[in-house]
LUMVEXSE-790537 format. One record per residue (C-alpha): chain; residue in one letter; x, z, y. Coordinates in nm, 4 decimals. Layout:
<atoms>
  chaine  residu        px        pz        py
       A       A         X         Z         Y
...
</atoms>
This chain:
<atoms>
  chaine  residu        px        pz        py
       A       X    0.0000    0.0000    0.0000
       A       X    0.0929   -0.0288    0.3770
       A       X    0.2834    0.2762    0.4999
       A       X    0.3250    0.4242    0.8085
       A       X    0.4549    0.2348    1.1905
       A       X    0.6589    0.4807    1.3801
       A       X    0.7909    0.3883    1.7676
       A       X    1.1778    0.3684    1.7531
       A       X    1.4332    0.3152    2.0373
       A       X    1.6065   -0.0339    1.9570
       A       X    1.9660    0.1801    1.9873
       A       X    1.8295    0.3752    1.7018
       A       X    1.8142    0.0490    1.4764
       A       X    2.1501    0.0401    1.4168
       A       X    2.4994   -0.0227    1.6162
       A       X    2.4355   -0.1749    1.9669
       A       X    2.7486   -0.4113    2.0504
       A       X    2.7645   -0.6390    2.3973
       A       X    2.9707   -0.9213    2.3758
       A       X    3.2718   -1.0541    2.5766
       A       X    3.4453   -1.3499    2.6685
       A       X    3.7960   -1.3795    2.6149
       A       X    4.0651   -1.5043    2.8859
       A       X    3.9392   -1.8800    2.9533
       A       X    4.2783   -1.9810    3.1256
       A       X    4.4299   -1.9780    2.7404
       A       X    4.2996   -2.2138    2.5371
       A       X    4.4450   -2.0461    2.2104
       A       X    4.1705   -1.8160    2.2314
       A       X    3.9186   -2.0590    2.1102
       A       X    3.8769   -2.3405    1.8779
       A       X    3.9403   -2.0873    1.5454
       A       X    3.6876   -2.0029    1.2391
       A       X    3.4990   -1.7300    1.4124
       A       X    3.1485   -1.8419    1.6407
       A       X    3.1380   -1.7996    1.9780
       A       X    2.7641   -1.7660    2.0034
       A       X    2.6713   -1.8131    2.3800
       A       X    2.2836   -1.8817    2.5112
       A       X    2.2453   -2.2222    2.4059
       A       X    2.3281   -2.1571    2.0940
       A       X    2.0145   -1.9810    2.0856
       A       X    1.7944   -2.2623    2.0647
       A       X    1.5283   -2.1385    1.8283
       A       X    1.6664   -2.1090    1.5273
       A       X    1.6633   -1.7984    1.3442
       A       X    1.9663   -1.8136    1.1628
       A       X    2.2626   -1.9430    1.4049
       A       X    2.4415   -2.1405    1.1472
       A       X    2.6330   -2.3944    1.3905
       A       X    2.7506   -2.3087    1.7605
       A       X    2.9060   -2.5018    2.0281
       A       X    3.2179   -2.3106    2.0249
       A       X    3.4360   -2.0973    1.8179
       A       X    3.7542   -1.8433    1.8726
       A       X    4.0468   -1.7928    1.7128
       A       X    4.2024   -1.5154    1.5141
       A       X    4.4005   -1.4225    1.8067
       A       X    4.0735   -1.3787    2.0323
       A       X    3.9168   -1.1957    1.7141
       A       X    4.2372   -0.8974    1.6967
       A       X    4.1689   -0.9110    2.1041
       A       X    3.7734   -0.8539    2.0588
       A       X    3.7562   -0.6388    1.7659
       A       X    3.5167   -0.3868    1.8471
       A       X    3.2792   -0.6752    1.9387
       A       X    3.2654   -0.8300    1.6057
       A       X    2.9203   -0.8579    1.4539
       A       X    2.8773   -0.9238    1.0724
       A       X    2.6285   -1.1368    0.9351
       A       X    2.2758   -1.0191    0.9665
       A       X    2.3165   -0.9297    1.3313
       A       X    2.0560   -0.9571    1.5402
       A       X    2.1169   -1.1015    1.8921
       A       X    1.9091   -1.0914    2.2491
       A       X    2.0036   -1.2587    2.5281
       A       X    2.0108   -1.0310    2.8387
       A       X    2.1621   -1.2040    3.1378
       A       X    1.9710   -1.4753    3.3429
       A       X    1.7580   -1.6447    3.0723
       A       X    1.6289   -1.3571    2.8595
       A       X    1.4791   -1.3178    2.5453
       A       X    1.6546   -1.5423    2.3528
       A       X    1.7395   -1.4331    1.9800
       A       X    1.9126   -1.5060    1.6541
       A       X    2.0905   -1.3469    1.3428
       A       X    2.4276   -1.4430    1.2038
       A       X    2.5233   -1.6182    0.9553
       A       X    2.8672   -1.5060    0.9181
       A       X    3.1117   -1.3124    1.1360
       A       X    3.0601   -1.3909    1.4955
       A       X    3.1087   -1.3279    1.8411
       A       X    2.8818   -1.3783    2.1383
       A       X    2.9699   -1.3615    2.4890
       A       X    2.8867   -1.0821    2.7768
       A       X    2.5442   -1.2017    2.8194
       A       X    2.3847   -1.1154    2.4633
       A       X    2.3375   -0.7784    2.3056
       A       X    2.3331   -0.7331    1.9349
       A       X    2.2139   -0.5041    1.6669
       A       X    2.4019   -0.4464    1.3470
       A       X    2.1415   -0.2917    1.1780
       A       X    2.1274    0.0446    0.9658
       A       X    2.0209   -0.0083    0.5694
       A       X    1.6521    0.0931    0.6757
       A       X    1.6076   -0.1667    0.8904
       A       X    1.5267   -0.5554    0.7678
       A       X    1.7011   -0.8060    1.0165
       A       X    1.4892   -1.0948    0.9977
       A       X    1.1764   -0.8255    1.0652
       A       X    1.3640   -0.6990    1.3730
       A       X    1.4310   -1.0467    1.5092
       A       X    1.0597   -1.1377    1.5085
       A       X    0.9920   -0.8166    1.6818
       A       X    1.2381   -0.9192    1.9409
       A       X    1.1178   -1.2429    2.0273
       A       X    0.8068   -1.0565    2.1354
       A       X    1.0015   -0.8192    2.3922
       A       X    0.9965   -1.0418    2.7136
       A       X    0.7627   -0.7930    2.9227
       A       X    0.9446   -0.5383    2.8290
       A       X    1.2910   -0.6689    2.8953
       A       X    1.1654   -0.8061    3.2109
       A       X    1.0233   -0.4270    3.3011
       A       X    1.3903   -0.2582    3.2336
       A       X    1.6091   -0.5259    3.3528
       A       X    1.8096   -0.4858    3.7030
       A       X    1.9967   -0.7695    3.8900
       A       X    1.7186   -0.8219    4.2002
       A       X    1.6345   -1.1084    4.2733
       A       X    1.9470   -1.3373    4.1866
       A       X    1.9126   -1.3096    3.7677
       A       X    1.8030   -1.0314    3.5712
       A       X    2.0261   -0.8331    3.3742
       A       X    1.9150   -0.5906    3.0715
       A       X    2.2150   -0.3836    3.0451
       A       X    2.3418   -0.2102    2.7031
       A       X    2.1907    0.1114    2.8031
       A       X    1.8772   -0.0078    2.9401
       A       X    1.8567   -0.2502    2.6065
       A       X    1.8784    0.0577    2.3488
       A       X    1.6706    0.2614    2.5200
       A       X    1.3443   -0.0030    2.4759
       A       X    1.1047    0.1449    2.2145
       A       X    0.9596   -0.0846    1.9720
       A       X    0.6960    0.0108    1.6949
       A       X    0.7827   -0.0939    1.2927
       A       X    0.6848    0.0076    0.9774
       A       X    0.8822    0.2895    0.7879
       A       X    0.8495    0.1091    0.4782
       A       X    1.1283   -0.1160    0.4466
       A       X    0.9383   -0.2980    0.1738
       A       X    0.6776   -0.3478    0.4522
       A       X    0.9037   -0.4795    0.6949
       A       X    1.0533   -0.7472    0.4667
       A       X    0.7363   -0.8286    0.3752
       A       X    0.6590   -0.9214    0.7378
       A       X    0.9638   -1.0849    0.7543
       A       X    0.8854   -1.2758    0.4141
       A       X    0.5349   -1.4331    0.5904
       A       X    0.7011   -1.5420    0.9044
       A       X    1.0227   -1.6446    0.7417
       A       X    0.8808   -1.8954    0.5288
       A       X    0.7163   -2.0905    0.7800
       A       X    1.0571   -2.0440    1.0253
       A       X    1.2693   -2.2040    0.6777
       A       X    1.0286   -2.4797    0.6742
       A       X    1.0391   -2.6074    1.0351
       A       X    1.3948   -2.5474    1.0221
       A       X    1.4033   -2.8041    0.7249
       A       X    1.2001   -3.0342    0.8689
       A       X    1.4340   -3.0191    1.1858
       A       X    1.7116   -3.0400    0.9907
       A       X    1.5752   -3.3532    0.7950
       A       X    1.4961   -3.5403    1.1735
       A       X    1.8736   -3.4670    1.2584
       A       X    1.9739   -3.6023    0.9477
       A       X    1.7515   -3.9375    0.9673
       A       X    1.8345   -3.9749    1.3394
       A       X    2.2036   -3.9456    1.2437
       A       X    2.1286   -4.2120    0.9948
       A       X    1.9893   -4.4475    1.2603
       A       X    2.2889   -4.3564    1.4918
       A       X    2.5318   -4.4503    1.2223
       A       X    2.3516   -4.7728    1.2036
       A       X    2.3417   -4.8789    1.5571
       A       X    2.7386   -4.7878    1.5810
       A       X    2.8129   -5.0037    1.3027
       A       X    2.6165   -5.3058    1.3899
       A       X    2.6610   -5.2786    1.7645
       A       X    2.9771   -5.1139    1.8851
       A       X    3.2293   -5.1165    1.6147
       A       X    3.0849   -5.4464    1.4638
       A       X    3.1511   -5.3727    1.1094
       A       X    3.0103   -5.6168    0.9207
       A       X    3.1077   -5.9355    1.0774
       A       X    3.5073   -5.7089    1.0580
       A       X    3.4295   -5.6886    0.6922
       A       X    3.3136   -6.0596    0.6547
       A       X    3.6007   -6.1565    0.8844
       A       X    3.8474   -5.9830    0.6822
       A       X    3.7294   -6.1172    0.3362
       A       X    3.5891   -5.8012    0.2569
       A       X    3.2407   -5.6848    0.1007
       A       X    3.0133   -5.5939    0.4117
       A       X    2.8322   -5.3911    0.1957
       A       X    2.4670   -5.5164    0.3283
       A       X    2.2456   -5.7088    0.0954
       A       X    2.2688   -6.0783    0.0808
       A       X    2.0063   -6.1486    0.3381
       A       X    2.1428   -5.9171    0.6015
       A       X    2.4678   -5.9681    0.5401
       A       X    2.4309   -6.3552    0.6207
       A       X    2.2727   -6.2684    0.9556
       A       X    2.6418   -6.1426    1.0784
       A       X    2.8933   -6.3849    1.1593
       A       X    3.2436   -6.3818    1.0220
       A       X    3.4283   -6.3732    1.3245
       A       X    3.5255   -6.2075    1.6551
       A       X    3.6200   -6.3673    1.9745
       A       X    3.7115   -6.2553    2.3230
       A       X    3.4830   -6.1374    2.5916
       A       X    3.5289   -5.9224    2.8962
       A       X    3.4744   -5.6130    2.7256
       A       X    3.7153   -5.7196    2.4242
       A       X    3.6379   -5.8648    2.0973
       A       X    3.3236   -5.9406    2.0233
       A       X    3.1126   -6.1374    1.7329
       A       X    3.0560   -6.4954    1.7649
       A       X    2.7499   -6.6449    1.9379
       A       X    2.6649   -6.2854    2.0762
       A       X    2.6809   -6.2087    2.5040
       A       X    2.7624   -5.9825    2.7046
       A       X    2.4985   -5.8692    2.9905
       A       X    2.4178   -5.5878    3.2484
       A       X    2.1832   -5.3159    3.0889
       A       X    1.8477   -5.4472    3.2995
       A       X    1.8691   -5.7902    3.0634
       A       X    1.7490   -5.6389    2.7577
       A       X    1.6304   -5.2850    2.8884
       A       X    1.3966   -5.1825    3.1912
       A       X    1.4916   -4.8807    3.3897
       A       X    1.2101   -4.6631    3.5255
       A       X    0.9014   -4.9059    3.4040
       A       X    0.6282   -4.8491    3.5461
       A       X    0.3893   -4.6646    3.4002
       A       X   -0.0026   -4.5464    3.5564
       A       X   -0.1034   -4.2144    3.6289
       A       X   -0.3067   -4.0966    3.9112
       A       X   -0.2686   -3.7954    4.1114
       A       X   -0.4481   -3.4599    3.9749
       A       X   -0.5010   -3.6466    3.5828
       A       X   -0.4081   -3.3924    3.3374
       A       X   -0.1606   -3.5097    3.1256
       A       X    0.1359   -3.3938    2.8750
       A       X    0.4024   -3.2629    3.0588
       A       X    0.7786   -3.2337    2.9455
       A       X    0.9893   -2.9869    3.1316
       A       X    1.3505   -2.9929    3.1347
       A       X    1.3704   -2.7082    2.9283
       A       X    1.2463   -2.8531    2.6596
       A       X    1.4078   -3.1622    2.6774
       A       X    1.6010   -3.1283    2.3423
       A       X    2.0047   -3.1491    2.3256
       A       X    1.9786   -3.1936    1.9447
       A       X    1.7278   -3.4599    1.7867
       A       X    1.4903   -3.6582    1.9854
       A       X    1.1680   -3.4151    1.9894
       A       X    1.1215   -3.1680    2.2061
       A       X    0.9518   -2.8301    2.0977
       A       X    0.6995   -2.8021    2.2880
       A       X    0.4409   -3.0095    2.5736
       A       X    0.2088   -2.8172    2.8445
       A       X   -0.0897   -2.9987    2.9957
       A       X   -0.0715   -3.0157    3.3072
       A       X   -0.2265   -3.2412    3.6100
       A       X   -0.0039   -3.5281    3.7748
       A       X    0.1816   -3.4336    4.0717
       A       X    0.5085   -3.6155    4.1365
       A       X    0.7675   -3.7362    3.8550
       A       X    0.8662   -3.9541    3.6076
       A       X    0.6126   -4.1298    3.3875
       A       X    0.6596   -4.2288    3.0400
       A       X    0.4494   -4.3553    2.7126
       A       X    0.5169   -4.4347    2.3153
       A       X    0.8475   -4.5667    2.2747
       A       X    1.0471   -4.4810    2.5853
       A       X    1.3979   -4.3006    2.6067
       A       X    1.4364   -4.0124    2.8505
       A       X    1.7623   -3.8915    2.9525
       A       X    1.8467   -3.5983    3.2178
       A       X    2.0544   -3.7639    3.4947
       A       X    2.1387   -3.4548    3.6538
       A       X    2.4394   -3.1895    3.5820
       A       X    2.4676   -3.0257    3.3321
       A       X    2.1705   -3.1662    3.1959
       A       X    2.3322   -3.4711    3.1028
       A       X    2.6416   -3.3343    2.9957
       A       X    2.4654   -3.1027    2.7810
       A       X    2.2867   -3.4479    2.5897
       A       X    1.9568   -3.3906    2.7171
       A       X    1.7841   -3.6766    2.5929
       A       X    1.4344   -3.7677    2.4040
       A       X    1.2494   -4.0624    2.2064
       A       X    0.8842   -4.0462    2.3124
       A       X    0.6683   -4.0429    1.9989
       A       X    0.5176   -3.7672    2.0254
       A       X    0.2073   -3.8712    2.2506
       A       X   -0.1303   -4.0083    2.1279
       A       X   -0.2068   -4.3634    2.1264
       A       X   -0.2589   -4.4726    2.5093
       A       X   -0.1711   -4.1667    2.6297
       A       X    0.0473   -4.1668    2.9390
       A       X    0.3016   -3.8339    2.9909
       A       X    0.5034   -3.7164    3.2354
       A       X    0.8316   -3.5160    3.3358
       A       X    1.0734   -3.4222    3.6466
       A       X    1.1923   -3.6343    3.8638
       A       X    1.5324   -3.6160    3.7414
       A       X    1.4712   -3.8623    3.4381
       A       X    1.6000   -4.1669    3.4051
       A       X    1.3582   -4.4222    3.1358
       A       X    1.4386   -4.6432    2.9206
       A       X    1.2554   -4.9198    2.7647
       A       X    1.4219   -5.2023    2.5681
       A       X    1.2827   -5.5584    2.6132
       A       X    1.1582   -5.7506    2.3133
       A       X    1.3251   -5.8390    2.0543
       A       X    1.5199   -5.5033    2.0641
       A       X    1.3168   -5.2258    1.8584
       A       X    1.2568   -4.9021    2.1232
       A       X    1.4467   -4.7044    1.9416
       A       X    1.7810   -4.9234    2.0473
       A       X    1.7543   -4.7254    2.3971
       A       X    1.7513   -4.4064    2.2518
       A       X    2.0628   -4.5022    1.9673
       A       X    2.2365   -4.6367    2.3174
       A       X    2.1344   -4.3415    2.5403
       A       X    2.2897   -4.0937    2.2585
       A       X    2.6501   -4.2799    2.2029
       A       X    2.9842   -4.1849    2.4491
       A       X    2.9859   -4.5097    2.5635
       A       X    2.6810   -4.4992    2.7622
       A       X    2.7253   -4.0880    2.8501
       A       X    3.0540   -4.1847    2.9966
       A       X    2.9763   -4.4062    3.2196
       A       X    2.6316   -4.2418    3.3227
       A       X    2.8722   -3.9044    3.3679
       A       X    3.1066   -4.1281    3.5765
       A       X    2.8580   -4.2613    3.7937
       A       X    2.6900   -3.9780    3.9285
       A       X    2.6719   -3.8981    4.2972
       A       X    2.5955   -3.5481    4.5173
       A       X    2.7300   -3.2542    4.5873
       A       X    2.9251   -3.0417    4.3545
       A       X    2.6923   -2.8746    4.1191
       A       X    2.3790   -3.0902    4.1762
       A       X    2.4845   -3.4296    4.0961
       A       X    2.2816   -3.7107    3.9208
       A       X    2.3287   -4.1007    3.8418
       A       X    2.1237   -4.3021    4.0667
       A       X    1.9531   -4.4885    3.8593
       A       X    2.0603   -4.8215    4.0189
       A       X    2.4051   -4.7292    3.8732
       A       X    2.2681   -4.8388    3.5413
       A       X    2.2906   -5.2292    3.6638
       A       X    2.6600   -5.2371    3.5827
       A       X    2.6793   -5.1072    3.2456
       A       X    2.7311   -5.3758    3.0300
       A       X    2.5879   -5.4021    2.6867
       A       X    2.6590   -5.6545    2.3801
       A       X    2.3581   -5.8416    2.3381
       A       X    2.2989   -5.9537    1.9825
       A       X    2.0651   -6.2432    1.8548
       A       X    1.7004   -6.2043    1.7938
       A       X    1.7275   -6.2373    1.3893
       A       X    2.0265   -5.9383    1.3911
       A       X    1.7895   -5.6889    1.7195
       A       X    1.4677   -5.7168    1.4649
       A       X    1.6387   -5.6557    1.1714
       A       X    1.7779   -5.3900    1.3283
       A       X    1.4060   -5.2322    1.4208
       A       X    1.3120   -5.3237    1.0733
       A       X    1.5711   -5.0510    0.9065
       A       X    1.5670   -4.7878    1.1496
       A       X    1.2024   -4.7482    1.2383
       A       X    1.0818   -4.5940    0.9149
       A       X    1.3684   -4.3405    0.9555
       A       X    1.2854   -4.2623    1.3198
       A       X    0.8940   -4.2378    1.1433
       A       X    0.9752   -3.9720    0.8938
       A       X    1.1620   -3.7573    1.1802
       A       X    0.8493   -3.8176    1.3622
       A       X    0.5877   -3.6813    1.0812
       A       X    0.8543   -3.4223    1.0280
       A       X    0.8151   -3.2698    1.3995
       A       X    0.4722   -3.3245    1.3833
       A       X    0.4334   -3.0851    1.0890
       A       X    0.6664   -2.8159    1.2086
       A       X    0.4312   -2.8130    1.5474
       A       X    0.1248   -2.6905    1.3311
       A       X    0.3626   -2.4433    1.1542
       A       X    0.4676   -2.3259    1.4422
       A       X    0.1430   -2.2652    1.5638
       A       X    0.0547   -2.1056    1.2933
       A       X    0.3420   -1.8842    1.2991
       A       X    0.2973   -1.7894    1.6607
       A       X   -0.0636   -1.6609    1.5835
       A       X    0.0391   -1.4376    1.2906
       A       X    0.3510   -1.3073    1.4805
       A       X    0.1947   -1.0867    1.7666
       A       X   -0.0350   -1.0086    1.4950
       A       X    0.1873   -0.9235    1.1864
       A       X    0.4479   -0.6918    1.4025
       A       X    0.2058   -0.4805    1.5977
       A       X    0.0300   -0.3921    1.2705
       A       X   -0.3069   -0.5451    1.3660
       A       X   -0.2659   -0.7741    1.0544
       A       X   -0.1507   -0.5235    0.7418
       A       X    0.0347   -0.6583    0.4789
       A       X    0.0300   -0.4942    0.1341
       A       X    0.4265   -0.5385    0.0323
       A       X    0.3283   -0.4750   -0.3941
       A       X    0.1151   -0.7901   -0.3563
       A       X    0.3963   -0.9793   -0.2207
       A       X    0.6532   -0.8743   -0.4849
       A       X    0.7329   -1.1418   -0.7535
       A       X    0.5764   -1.0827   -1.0693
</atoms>
């Protein structure tokens, strides 16, 4: 049977440690096997399996008494708050998260859904005025939380919540995984020209017969170096419009894409509001979006729009540049383009304004130059990739519900409104 919920301080859960960041002016600090978990590593994923950055084993004998084994469970408490995650392995994060190495009668993943439910209460405690706020170590432990005794009870919880959590992280990790697929693709066929260096080489392209004869067997020169035979070169506007236009009226409610959630990692973002048209960009089915403003762009802010209903017109900041590739190209060539160095470089290279708020004009884009490829090669191309970039699609679409779901039992499930009997959960 469900036991008893008691109110605990969160510095009674366990060992409270802040993080640090070692000396940046020595670069053998970093780049070693340990994590450096920092806020946008925590990105909504439970488990923080893969970060940005790591440190070495110097910065780990510097940092010792910051070390957090796996199962930690980590809050962000400086500027954007109420961010979590558990490790994976032995980490560190940096000064702006604060961590709890549980005690043995507390259940991590239990503890990390009760923190994502904390922002009130972190925004009550935390100091900093008006500039950021800041949830110190003190003012962290001292925040009372109410959990079950029964540990069984608490993994139970944990169990409910966790299972949907491993499935939309599998269908996320699926999307990354078909995207990459497509990527690979586009890289091969488009910028390091692969089969036609195969076929001019003697070598197996390792395409079937009938796409393999669509490549040439030869390079020749062009102003951007070697390039296949009977293929151009042209400014980005000849085979992709910039900023289409696209209709919404003033006041229409429509879906609305913040920069937030303009994902760094796959082409989905998490989440849409509705909201009514103001002043931005507009977009529908099939466009690419990418952030043209620092360090939004830097960061690889950047979506493929399938996630709107059939007609439906949607809409985002101002500070999105769209992308829409001209027939025969598939859409999805924008977004393949918009995600490779190539294009980031020069869109990083281009941009104009004062330190700290610059952004590529979108006019910029007229002198990036792009290898055009024939009509037979740019639809075979959308043939292969667009049932990948469908499955990612029906993936995300899926974890959305889940999510939903999830976020309905959650408030539920951890303020014991919703009881859950731990013997019925317990394998037979």
């Amino acid at each position: 049977m469900a036991g008893k919920w008691v109110t605990r301080k969160i510095g009674s859960l366990g060992r409270i440690v802040t993080g640090k960041t070692p000396s940046t002016g020595d670069q053998s600090n970093f780049g070693g096997p340990y994590p450096f978990i920092t806020i946008p590593d925590l990105d909504g994923r439970v488990l923080i399996d893969r970060t940005e950055r790591s440190l070495s084993e110097q910065s780990a004998n510097i940092l010792n008494s910051c070390l957090l084994p796996p199962s930690a469970v980590m809050m962000s408490c400086i500027a954007t708050i109420g961010r979590c995650g558990i490790t994976t392995r032995p980490s560190f994060t940096n000064q702006q998260i604060n961590s709890v190495i549980p005690s043995g009668q507390f259940d991590s993943r239990f503890l990390y859904y009760v923190f994502t439910q904390l922002g009130h209460e972190l925004e009550s405690v935390g100091g900093g005025g008006s500039v950021y706020t800041n949830v110190s170590k003190s003012r962290f432990s001292d925040i009372e939380v109410v959990i079950p005794e029964n540990l069984k009870e608490q993994r139970a919880i944990a169990h409910i919540l966790g299972t949907l959590d491993d499935k939309i992280d599998l269908n996320r990790r699926m999307s990354e995984t078909l995207e990459a697929m497509a990527r690979a693709l586009f890289k091969s066929w488009f910028v390091d020209f692969d089969p036609v260096r195969a076929k001019a080489e003697g070598r197996d392209p390792g395409l079937p017969k009938h796409l393999a004869d669509l490549f040439p067997a030869r390079l020749v020169d062009s102003e951007l170096g070697e390039i296949p035979e009977g293929w151009e070169v042209g400014t980005l506007p000849k085979v992709i419009e910039v900023n289409p236009s696209r209709v919404l009226r003033k006041g229409d409610v429509a879906p609305y894409l913040d920069m937030a959630n303009m994902p760094t990692r796959g082409h989905t973002p998490d989440s849409l509001i509705d909201r009514p048209f103001g002043s931005g960009m507009r977009f529908v089915n099939g466009d690419t979006l990418v952030a043209r403003i620092t360090p939004c762009l830097e960061n690889g802010k950047t979506a493929y729009v399938d996630f709107l209903e059939r007609g439906q017109v949607g809409w985002g900041s101002t500070e999105y540049i769209v992308l829409r590739p001209k027939p025969p190209l598939p859409p999805e060539f924008a977004y393949c383009l918009a995600r490779g160095s190539e294009f980031r470089d020069f869109a990083i290279q281009s941009m104009t304004g004062s330190s700290g708020r610059q952004r590529v004009p979108a006019e910029s884009l007229s002198h990036f130059q792009v290898i055009v490829a024939p009509k037979t090669i740019a639809e075979m191309f959308g043939h292969v990739i667009e049932p990948l970039f469908a499955r990612a699609a029906a993936a995300a679409r899926q974890s959305t519900i889940l999510a939903a779901l999830r976020d309905t039992l959650l408030p539920k499930l951890i303020s014991g409104e919703l009881r859950v009997d731990p013997v019925s959960l317990q394998s037979p």
